[in-house]
C-alpha positions in Angstrom: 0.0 0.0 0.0 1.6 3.1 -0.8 2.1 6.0 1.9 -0.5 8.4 0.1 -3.3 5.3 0.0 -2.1 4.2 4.2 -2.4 8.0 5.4 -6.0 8.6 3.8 -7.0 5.2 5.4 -6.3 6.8 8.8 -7.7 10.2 8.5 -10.7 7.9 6.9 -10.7 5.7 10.1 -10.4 9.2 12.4 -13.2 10.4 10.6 -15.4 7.5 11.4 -14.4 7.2 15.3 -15.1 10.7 15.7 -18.6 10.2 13.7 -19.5 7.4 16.0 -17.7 9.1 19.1 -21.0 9.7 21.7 -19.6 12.9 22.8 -19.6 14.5 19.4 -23.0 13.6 18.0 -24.0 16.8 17.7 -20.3 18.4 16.0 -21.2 19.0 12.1 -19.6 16.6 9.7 -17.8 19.4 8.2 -16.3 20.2 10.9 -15.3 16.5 11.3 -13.6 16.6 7.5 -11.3 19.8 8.9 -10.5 18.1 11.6 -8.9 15.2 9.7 -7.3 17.1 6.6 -10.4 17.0 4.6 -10.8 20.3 2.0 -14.3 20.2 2.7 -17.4 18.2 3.9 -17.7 17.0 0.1 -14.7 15.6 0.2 -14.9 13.4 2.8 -18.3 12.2 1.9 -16.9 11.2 -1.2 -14.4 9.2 0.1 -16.7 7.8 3.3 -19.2 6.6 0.8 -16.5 4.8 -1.4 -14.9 3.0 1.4 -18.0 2.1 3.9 -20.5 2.6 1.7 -22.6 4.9 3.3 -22.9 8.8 3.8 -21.2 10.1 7.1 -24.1 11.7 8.3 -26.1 7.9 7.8 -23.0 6.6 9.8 -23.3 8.5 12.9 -24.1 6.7 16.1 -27.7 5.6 16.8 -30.0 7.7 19.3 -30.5 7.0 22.8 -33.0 4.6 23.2 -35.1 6.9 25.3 -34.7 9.5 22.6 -35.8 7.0 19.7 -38.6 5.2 21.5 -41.8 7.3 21.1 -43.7 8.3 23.9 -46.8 6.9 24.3 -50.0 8.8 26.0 -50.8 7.0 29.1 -54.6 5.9 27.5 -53.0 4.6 24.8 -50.8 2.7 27.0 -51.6 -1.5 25.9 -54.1 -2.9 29.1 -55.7 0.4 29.7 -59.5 1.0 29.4 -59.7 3.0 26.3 -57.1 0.5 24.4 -59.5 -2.7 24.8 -62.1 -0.6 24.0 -64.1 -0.1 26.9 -65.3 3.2 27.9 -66.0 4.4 31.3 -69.2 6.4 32.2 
């Protein structure tokens, strides 16, 4: 591998530990790119999507699981009286 091909793997790997890196979830992926020697945020998408195959922005890590589950309104909750359809009077 030659030295140009072994030094864009690395800033590539930086790239996607920092993208996946809980503490900067909310740092824009431009910012990301400068950070690793990236001209810009097209750049590095360029080259994210040809090596893992998917956008950086798609990449980043998941939401909390309290953030991704929806929140439900207590009578819609399953068991209650207005879910088995029974109404009270």
């Amino acid at each position: 591998m030659p030295v140009s091909a072994w030094i864009r793997h690395q800033r590539l790997e930086r790239a996607r530990l920092d993208l996946s890196r809980p503490g900067l979830e909310a740092a824009p992926v431009y910012n990301i790119a400068s950070r690793w020697g990236f001209k810009d945020h097209a750049t590095l998408s360029r080259a994210f999507r040809s090596v893992y195959g998917v956008p950086p922005t798609a990449h980043r890590c998941p939401p909390l699981a309290s953030e991704a589950t929806p929140k439900l309104r207590p009578q819609a909750l399953p068991g209650s009286s207005r879910a088995l359809g029974v109404h009270r009077r």
